[in-house]
N, C-alpha and C positions, 0 to 999 in steps of 0.2 A: 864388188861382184862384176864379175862378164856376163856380158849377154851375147851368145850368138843366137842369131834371127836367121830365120829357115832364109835358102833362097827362093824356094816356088812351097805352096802349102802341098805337097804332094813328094816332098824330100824326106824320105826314110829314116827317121835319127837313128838308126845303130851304124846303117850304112856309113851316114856322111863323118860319120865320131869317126868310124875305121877309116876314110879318107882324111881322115885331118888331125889324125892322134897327134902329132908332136903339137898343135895349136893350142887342141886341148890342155894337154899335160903340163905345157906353159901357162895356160891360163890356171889349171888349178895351184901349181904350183905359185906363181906372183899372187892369185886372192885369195886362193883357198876353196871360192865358189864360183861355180860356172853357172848359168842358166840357159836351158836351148828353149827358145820360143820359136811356134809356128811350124813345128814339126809335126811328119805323120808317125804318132806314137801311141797305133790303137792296139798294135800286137798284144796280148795280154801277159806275152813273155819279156816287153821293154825292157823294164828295170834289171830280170835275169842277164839277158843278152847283152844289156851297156854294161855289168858289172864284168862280165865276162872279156869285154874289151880292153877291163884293167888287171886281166887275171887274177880275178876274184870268185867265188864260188857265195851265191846268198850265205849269213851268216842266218840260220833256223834253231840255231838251238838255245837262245839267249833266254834269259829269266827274266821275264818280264814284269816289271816292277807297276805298271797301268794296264787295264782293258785293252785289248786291239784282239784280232781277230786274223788267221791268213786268210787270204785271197790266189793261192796256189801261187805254183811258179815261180817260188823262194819272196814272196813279196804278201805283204801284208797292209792291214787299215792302220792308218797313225791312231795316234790315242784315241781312243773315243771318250772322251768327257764332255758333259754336254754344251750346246752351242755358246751358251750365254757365259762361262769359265774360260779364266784365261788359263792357257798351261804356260808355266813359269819358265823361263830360258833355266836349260840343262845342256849340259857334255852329255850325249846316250851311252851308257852303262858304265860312267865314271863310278860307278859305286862298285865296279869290279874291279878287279886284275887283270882282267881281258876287254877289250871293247873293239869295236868297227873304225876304221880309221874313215872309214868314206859311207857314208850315207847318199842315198839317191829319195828323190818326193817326186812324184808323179803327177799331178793336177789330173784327173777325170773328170770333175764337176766344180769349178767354184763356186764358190758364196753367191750368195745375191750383193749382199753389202757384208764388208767383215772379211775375216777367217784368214789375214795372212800369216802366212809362218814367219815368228819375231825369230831373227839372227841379232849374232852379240859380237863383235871381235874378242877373242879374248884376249892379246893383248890390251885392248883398250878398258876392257873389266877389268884386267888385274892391275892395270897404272891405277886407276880407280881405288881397289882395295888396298893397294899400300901395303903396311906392315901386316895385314890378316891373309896375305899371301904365303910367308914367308913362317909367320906361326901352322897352320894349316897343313903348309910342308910339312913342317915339324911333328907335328902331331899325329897326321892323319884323320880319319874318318872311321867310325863304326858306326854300322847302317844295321839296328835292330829290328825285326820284322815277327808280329805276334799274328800270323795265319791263322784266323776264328772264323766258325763258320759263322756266315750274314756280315762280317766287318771286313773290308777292303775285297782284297780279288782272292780268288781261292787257291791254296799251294798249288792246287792242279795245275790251274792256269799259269801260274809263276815257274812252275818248275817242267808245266809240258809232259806229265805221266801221272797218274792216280794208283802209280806202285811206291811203296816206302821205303822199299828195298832200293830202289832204283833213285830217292830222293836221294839217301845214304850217301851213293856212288855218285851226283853229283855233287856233293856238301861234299867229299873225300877229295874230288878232284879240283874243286872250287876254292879252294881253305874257308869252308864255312864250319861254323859251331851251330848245332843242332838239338833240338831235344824235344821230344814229341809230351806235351804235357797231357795230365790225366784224364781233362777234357777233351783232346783230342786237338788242341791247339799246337801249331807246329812253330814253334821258338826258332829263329833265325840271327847271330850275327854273325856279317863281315866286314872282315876290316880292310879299307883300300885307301889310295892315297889320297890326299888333299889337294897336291898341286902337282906338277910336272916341272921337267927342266926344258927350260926353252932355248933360244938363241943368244937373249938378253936379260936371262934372268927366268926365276920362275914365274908359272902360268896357272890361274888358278883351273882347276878339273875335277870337280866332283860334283853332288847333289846335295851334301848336307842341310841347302835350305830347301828342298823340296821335301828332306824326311822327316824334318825338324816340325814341332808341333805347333812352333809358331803360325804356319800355314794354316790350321787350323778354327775355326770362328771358337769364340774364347768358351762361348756353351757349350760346343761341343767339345771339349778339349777339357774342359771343368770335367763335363758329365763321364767321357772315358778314364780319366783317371780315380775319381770314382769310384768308378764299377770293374777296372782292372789292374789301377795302379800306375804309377807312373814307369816302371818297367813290362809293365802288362800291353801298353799303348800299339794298335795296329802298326805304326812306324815311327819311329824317333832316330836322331841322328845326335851323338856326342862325340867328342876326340877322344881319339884313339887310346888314352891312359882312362879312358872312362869316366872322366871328367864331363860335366853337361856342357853344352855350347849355348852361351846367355843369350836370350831374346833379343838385346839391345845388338849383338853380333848379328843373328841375322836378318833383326832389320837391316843393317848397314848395307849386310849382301843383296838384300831385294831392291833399295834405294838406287842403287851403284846398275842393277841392272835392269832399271824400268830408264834410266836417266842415259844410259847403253844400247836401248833397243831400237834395229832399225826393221825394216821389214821385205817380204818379201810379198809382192800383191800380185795371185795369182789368176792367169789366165788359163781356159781349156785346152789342155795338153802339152802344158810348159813342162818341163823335166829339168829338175837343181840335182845338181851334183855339189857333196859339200863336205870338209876336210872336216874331222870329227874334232882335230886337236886343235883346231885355230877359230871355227866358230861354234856357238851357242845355238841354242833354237828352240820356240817356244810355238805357242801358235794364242792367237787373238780370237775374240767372241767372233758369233758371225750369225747371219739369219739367213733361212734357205737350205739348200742342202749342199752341204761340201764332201767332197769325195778326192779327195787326198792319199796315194797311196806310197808306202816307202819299202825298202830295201836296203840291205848291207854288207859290207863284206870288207876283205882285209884284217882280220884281227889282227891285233897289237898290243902286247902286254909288257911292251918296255914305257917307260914313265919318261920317256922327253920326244919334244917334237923333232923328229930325226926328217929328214927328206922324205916327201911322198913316194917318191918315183926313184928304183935305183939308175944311177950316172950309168 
């Protein structure tokens, strides 16, 4: 990670990004992740305006798979889950075809104690995983999702419109599989990749242990299938021929990225800028109030980490 540090507290970060792009662009390029500390970053349009300086446009129309909230101005609240939960290192919207190459976090308020956002190399996670890299590839990912009202987040919220019609047309344009059941539960699979091509090999990129039921506390997880079935389940993740992904697998993956996670400990009005396909990111319990906001932009729905920046 870079850190540039303001020169006076009273330095403009979009300003000084556009005085010193080729530094930047260097730095994202050699770590992946930059960090600006000590900047005046109260405009409430930051995160728009620095995306803009990599000719990106916010990415707003994403299906969001956790609670957050916008906050205008193409920018939004990170998960909201509450304080005391970790949220587990992910690739953001590795469960698509499409995702944000570049993520921006905004610090408003940190923690009292707590709350940094866990980054992961993913090279360093996928030397890790080994040969469940290369199966993964292989197989892929399908990310089932049972939309009930009262159980997880509401299609509305995932899908950004309360028309069905308009669910349809993005399940059409999205290659999702669909089907509205008789209670009015909205059936969801799609299937996306496992890993990517990298420089030196593939790189793992998905979320299969976040949708995976291992996540789960075992009562609760007893008690839903139960009551809906084991295909019934708010979210499950198996390979892509439909086969289940064994427990034992993703403990391995949780093991690999708790023994992976480094952090990032934030101060008021730091601003990370951070390569989607090279690191991971989670965020740590925390007390107090944290006010964390993010942004994204550049989609990319080719499956290798190709250059950030064209030559």
């Amino acid at each position: 990670m870079k850190i540039f540090q303001a020169p006076s507290d009273s330095t403009e970060l979009t300003g000084w990004i556009g005085d010193n792009m080729d530094a930047v662009k260097q730095a994202l390029e050699d770590e992946g992740l930059v960090l600006f500390r000590g900047y005046d970053t109260e405009d409430a349009a930051t995160l728009k305006k620095t995306l803009a300086l990599f000719g990106a446009d916010p990415m707003t129309d994403a299906r969001w798979s956790t609670p957050r909230s916008s906050v205008g101005e193409g920018a939004f609240t990170s998960t909201e889950f509450p304080a005391e939960q970790w949220i587990v290192l992910h690739s953001e919207m590795s469960y698509a075809r499409t995702w944000p190459r570049l993520l921006m976090f905004q610090c408003k308020d940190a923690a009292d104690t707590g709350g940094a956002t866990t980054i992961a190399d993913m090279k360093a996670v996928s030397d890790a995983l080994g040969d469940l890299v290369a199966e993964f590839h292989e197989r892929e990912v399908i990310y089932r999702r049972n939309f009930r009202t009262g159980v997880d987040i509401p299609w509305q919220n995932a899908f950004g419109t309360d028309d069905k019609d308009e669910v349809a047309e993005i399940a059409r344009k999205n290659d999702l599989e669909i089907e509205w059941l008789a209670d009015g539960t909205l059936k969801v699979d799609q299937q996306a990749q496992g890993a990517i091509d990298g420089p030196d090999g593939a790189l793992w990129f998905n979320q299969a242990h976040l949708f995976h039921p291992l996540q789960l506390p075992e009562a609760t997880r007893n008690a839903l299938v139960a009551a809906f079935g084991a295909d019934g389940l708010p979210r499950n993740a198996v390979f892509g021929d439909g086969e289940p992904i064994p427990d034992a697998t993703i403990q391995r993956i949780l093991d690999v990225l708790t023994e992976k996670t480094l952090n990032i400990d934030w101060q008021d009005g730091d601003l990370a800028i951070i390569d989607n396909m090279r690191w991971m990111h989670g965020r740590a319990p925390f007390t107090g109030s944290r006010r964390v906001l993010a942004a994204m932009g550049l989609p990319q729905s080719t499956a290798a980490q190709t250059p950030l920046f064209a030559a």
